[in-house]
Backbone as CSV, one residue per row, in Angstrom:
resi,resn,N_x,N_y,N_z,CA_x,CA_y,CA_z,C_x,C_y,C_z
1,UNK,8.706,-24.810,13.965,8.960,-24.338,12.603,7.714,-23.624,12.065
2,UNK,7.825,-22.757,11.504,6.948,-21.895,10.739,6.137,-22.380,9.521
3,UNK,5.024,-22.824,9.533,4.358,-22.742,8.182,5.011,-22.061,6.942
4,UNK,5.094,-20.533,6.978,5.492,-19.659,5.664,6.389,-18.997,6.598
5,UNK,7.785,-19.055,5.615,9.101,-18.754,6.449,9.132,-17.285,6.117
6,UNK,8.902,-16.936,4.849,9.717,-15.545,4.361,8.693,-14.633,4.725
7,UNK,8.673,-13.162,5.187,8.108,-11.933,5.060,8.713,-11.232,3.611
8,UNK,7.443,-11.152,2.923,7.547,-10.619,1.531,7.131,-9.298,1.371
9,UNK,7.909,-8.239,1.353,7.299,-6.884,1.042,7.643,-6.505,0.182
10,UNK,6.820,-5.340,-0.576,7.640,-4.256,-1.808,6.204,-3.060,-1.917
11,UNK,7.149,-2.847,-3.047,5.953,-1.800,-3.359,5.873,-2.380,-5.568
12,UNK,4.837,-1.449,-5.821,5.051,-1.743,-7.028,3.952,-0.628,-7.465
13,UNK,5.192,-0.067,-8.745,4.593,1.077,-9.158,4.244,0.527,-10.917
14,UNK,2.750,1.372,-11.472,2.263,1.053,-12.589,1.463,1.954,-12.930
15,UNK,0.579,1.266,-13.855,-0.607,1.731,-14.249,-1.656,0.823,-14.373
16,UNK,-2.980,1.742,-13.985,-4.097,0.559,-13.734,-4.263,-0.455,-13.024
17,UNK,-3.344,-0.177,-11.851,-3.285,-1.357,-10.619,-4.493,-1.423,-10.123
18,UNK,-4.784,-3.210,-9.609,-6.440,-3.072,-8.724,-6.093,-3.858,-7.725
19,UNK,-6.031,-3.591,-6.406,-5.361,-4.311,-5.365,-6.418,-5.119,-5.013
20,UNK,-7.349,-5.249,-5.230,-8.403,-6.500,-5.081,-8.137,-7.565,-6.002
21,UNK,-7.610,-6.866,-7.207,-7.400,-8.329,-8.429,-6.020,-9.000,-8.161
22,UNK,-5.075,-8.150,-7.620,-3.632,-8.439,-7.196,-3.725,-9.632,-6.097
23,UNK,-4.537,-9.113,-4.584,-4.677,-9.895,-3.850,-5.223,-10.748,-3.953
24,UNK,-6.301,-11.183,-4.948,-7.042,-12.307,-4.959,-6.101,-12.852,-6.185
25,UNK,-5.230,-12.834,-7.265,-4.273,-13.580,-8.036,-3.699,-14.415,-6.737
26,UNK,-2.633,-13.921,-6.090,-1.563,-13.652,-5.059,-1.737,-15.022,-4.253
27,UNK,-3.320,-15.073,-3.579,-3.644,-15.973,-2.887,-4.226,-17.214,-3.900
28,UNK,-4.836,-17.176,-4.966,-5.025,-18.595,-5.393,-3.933,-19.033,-6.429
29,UNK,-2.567,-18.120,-6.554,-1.958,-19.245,-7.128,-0.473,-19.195,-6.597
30,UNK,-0.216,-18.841,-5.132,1.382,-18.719,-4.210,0.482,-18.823,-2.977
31,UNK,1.300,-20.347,-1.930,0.616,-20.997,-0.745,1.141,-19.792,0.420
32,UNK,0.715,-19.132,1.065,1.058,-18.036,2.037,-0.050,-17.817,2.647
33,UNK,0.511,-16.997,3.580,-0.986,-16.125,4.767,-0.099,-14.865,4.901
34,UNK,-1.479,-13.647,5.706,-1.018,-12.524,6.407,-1.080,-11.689,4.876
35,UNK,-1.576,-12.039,3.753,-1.506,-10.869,2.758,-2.581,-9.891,3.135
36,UNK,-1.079,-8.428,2.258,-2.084,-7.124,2.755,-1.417,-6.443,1.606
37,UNK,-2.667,-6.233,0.573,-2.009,-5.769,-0.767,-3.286,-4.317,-1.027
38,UNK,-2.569,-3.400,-0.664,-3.103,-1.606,-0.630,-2.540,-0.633,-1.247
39,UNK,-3.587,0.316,-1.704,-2.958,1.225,-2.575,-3.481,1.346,-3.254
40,UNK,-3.151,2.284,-4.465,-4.381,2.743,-5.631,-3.830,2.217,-7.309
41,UNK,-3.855,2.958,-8.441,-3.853,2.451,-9.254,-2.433,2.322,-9.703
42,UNK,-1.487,2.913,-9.153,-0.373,3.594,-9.478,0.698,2.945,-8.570
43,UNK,-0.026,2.980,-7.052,1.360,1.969,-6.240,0.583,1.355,-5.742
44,UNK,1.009,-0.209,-5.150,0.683,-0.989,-4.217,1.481,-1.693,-4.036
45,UNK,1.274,-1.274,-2.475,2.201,-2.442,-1.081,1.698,-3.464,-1.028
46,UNK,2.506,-4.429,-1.060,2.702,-5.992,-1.285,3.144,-6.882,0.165
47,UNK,2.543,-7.200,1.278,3.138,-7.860,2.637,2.460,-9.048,2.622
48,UNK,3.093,-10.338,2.301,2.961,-11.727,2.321,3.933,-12.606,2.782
49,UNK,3.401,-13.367,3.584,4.424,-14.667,4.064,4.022,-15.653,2.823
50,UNK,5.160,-16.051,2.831,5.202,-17.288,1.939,6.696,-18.507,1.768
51,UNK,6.472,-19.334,1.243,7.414,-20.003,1.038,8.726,-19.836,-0.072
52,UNK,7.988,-19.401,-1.012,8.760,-18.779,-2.143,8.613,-17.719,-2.629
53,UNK,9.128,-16.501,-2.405,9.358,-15.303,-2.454,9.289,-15.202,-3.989
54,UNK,10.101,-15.691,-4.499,10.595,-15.768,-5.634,9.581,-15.474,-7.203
55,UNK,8.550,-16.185,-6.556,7.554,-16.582,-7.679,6.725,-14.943,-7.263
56,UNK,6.571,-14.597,-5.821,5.741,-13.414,-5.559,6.069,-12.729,-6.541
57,UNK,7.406,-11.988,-6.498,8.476,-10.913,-6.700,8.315,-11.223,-8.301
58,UNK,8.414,-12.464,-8.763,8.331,-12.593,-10.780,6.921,-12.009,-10.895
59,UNK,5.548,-12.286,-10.415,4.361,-11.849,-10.693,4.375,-10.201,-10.531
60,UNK,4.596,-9.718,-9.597,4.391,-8.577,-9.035,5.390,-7.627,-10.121
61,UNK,6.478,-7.983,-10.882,7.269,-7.136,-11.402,6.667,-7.605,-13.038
62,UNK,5.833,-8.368,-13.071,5.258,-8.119,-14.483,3.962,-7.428,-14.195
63,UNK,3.896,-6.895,-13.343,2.580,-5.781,-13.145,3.043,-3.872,-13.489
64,UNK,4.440,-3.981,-13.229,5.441,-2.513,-13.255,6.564,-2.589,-12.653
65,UNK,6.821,-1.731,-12.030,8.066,-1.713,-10.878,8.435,-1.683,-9.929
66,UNK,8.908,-3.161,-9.407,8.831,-3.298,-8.271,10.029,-2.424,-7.410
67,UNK,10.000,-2.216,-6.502,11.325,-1.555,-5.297,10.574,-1.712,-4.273
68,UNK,11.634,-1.242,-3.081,12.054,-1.101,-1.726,11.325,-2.808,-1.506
69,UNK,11.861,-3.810,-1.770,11.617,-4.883,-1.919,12.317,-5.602,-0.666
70,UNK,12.032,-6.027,0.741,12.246,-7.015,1.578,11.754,-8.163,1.740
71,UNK,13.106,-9.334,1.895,12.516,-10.821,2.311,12.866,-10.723,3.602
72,UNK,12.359,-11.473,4.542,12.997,-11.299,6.244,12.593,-13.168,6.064
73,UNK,13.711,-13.605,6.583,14.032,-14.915,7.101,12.964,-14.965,8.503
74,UNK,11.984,-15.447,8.641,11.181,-15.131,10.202,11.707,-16.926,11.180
75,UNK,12.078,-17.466,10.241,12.581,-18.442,10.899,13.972,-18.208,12.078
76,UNK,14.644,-17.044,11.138,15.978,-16.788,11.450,15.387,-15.759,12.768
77,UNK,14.669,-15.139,12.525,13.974,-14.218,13.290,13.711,-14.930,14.539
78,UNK,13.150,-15.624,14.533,12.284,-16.118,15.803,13.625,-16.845,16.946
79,UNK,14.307,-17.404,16.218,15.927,-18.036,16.825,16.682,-16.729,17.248
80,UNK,16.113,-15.506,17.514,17.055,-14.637,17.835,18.079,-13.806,16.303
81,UNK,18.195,-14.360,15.705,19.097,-14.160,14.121,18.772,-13.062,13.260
82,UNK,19.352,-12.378,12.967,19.047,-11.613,11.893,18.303,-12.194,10.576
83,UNK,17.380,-11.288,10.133,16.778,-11.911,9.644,16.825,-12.037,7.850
């Protein structure tokens, strides 16, 4: 079994984004690994495993707008399964 089940991606568009302040929120307050949060002030890509997607996706969409937003089941993944 997997530590952090979900693959969390998106993008998120704004203003005054700082992907150093994003990624360091991200990690001290949602339990995950593998974050990779890039981009400039305007968009940033969001790729985190975690347990609860959920809470990512509420933070990240009070920053602007989030889209092209994927969860991938990696549990389901690894069993062969769609994910």
């Amino acid at each position: 079994m997997l530590e952090y089940r979900y693959d969390t991606q998106m993008l998120i568009e704004g203003e005054d984004l700082d992907e150093d302040e994003i990624g360091e929120y991200i990690t001290e307050h949602f339990q995950g690994d593998c974050l990779l949060a890039v981009g400039d002030e305007e968009l940033i890509k969001i790729h985190y495993h975690t347990n609860e997607p959920w809470k990512v996706l509420e933070y990240c969409a009070s920053l602007g707008e989030i889209y092209d937003i994927v969860i991938e089941d990696m549990e389901r993944q690894s069993k062969g399964l769609k994910g």
